[in-house]
N, C-alpha and C positions, 0 to 999 in steps of 0.2 A: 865387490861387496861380499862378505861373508855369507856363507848360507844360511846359518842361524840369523844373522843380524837382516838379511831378505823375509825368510821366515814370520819375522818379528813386523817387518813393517806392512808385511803380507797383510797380517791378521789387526793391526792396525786400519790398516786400509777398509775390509772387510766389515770391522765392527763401524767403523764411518758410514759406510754404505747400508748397513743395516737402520743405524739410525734414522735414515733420510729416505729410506723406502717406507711406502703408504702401505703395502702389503705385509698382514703379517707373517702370511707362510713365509716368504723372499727374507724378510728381517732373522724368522729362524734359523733357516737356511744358511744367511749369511753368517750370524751370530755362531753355529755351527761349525762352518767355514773357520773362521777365526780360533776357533777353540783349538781345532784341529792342528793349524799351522802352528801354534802355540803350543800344544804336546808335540808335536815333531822335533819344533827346534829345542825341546829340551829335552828327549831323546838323543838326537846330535851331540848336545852339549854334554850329555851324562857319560855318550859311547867317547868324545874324544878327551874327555877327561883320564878315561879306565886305560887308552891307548898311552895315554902321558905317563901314566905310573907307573 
């Protein structure tokens, strides 16, 4: 799997988790998390585009 498309389900996965935690510090936490993995991979995506051109 790609690193972006890992990235992607990463934070996927993460906002899942969020939802279903009774805590809301852990749901921010998680919600966080997800954000994060979601600016990384498109970071990634922006750096191998610049490499392509």
């Amino acid at each position: 799997m790609k690193p972006t498309k890992s990235l992607k389900q990463q934070a996927r996965v993460a906002e899942k988790a969020a939802q279903q935690v009774a805590d809301a510090f852990v749901a921010n936490q998680m919600k966080a998390l997800a954000s994060a993995f979601r600016a990384q991979a498109k970071v990634m995506k922006k750096n191998k585009r610049k490499k392509s051109s």
